[in-house]
C-alpha positions in Angstrom: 36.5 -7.7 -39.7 39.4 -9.8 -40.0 41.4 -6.8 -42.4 40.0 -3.9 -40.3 39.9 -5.0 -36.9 42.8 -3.9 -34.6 45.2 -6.0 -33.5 44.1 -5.7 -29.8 40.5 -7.0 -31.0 42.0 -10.1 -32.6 44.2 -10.8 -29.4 40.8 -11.1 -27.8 39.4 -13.2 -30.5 42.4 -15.3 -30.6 42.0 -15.7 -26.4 38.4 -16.7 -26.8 38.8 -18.9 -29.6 38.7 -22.3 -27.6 35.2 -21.0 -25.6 32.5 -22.7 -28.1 29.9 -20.2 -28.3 31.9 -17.6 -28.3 32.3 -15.2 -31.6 35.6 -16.4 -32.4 35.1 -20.1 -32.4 32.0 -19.1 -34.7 34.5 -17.6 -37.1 37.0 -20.7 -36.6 34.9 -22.7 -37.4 34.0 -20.7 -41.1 37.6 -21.3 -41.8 37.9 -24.1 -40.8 35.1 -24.9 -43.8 37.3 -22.7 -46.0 40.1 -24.7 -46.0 38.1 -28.4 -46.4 35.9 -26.9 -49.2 38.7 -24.7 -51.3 41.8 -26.7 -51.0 43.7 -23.9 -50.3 46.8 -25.8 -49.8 46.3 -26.1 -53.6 47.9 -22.9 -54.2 49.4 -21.6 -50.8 49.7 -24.3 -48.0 47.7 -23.4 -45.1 47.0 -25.4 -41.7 43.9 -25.9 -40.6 42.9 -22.9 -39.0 42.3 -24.8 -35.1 44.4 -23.3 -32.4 45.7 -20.0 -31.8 49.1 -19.8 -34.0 47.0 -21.1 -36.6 44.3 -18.5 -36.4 47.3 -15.6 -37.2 48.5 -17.4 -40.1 45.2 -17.2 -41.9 44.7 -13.3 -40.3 48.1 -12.5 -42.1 46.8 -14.9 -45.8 43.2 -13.0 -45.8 44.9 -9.3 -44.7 47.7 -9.3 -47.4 46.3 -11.2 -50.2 42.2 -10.9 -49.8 41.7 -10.9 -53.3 41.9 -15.1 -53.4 39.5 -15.0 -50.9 37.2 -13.3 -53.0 37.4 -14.7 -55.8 37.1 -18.5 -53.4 33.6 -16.1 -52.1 32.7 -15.7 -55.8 33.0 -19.7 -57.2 31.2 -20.4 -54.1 28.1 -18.1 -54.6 28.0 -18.9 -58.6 28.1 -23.3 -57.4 25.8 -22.7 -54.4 28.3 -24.5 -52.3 27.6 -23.7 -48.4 28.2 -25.3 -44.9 26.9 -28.6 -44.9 25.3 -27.1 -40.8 23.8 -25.0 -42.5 20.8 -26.5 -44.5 18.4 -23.7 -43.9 20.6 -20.9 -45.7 21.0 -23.3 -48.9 19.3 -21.2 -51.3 16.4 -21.5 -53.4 17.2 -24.0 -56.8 14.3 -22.4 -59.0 14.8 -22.1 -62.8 13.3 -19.3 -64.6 13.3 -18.2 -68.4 14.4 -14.6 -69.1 11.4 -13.6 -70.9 14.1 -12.0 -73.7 16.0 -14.9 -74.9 14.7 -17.6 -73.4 17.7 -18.7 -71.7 17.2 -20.9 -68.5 18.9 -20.0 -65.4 18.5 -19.6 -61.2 15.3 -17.0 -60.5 17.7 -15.2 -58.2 20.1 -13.7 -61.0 17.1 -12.9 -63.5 17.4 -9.4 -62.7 21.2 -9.1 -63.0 20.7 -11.2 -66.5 18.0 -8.9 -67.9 20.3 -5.5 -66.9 23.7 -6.7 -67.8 22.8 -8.5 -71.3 19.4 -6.5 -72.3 19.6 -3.1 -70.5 16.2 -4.2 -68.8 17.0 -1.9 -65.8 14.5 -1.2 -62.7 11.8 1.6 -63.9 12.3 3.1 -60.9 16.4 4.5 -61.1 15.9 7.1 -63.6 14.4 9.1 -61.4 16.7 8.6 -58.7 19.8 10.4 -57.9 21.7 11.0 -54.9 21.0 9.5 -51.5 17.8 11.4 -49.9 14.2 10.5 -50.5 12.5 13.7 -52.0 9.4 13.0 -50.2 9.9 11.6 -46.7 13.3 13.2 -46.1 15.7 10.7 -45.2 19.3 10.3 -46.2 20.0 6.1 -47.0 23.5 7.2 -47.4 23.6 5.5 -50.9 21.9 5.3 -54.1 21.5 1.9 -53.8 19.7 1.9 -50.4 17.4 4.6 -51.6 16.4 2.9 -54.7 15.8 -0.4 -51.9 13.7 2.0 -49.6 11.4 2.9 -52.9 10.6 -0.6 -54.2 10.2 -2.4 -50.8 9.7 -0.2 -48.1 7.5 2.4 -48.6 4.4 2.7 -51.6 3.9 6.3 -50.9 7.5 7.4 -51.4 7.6 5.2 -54.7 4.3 6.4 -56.0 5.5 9.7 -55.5 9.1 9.5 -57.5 7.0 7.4 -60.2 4.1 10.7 -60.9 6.1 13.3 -59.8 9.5 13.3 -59.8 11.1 14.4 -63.2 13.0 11.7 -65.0 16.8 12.2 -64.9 18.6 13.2 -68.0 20.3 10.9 -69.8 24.0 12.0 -69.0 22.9 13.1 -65.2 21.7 9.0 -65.3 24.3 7.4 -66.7 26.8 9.2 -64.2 24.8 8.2 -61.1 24.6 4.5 -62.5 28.6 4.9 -62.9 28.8 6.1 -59.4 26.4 3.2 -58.2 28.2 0.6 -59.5 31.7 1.9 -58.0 29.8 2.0 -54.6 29.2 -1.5 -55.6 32.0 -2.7 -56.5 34.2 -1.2 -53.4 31.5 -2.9 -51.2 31.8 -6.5 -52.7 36.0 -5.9 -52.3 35.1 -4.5 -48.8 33.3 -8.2 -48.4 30.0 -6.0 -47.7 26.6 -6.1 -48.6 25.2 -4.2 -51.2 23.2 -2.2 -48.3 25.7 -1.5 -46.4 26.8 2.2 -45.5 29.4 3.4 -42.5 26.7 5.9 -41.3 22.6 4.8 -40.4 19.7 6.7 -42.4 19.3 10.1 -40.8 16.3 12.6 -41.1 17.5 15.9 -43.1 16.1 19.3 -42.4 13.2 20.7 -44.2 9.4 20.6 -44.2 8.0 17.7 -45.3 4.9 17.9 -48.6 1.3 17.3 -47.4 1.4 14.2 -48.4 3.1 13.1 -45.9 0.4 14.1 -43.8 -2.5 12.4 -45.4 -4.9 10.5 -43.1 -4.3 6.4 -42.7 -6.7 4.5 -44.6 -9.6 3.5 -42.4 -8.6 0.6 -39.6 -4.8 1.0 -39.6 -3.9 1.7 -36.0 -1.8 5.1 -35.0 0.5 5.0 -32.6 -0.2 7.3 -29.9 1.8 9.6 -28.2 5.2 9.5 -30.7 
C-alpha cells in the first residue's frame, strides 16, 4: 500500500493519523514496532515514525529502498519475532522430524524442507497447469491458487485431476513450476501473499461434466432457489 498508493490517499492517511482507530494510526503504530524491533537507525537513521512529517520520511525510506524492508520482513518471519499486542498471532513452536533426514525443525516449513532439499513435491502439481480447474470451471487466476482450491477446497475437483486428468510431461511441468515460482517470487517482492491475484476467481464458459451434477450424499442440505 504504502509504494502503490497515490499520493492523495496518503495525504488522507497522513490527516487521519492522530484519530486512534482509524487505519492510519493502525499502520503507525506497525512502524512504530519496526523501528524499536530493527534498529533501523543502525544502518539509515530514522525517527520514530509518530507525527505527520515523520510518517513521509518513512513513506519516501520503504518507496525507494523496499528491499531492506524485506529482507527486515524475512529475519523476522525465520526468528518468529512479532508485536508483543499481538500474542494470539504468535505462531505455533512445534518441532517435527523430516521423515528424510531426520533433521529437526518448525512443523510449518516441513513442506518447504522436503521440496527444496529432497524434491518431495505435492502429488497433486503434476497434473496441474495453468489457472482453470478442468472440472468445475473456474479461473483462480494462478497456478498456485488452483493447486490451493484442489487440496483444501473441494474433494471432488481433486479426486478428479488425481483419476483423470493426464500427468503433465516432464518439460510441460518443469516450465509451469518455473512459472510458479516467478509468480512467487514477484508476490513476496510485491509484500503479497502467496494467494494473492489482482483479479477474483471467475466462472469460464463451457458446459460443465456430469459429475458435477451428481446427487449430494444423503442428509446434506440444498440450497433452494440459487
Amino acid at each position: 500500500m504504502i509504494t502503490l498508493a497515490p499520493k492523495e490517499l496518503l495525504s488522507v492517511l497522513a490527516h487521519c493519523a492522530s484519530i486512534p482507530s482509524s487505519y492510519a494510526a493502525q499502520l503507525q503504530s506497525d512502524l512504530t514496532w519496526l523501528h524499536d524491533f530493527w534498529s533501523l537507525s543502525d544502518s539509515c537513521p530514522l525517527p520514530p515514525p509518530n507525527g505527520e512529517d515523520n510518517l513521509y520520511i518513512w513513506h519516501n525510506f520503504i518507496s525507494t529502498q523496499p528491499t531492506i524492508i524485506y529482507k527486515k520482513l524475512k529475519i523476522c518471519e525465520e526468528a518468529d519475532v512479532f508485536p508483543l499486542d499481538c500474542k494470539e498471532a504468535e505462531p505455533s513452536l512445534v518441532l517435527v522430524k523430516c521423515p528424510q533426514c531426520g533433521i529437526e525443525l518448525a512443523a510449518n516449513k516441513l513442506c518447504g524442507h522436503l521440496a527444496k532439499s529432497h524434491g518431495v513435491r505435492n502429488p497433486l502439481k503434476p497434473y496441474v497447469q495453468g489457472s482453470i480447474c478442468v472440472l468445475c470451471l473456474r479461473d483462480f487466476q494462478s497456478r498456485q491458487k488452483l493447486v490451493n482450491h484442489l487440496c483444501y477446497h473441494s474433494n471432488k475437483c481433486k479426486q478428479y485431476y488425481l483419476t483423470s486428468v493426464p500427468k503433465l510431461e516432464p518439460e510441460v511441468f518443469l516450465k509451469e513450476e518455473k512459472q510458479t515460482a516467478e509468480v512467487q517470487k514477484r508476490l513476496r517482492h510485491m509484500g503479497m501473499g502467496p494467494l494473492w491475484s489482482e483479479l477474483p476467481i471467475t466462472r469460464v464458459q463451457g458446459p460443465l461434466l456430469p459429475i458435477m451434477y451428481e446427487k449430494r450424499k444423503p442428509g446434506r442440505k440444498t440450497r433452494v432457489g440459487s
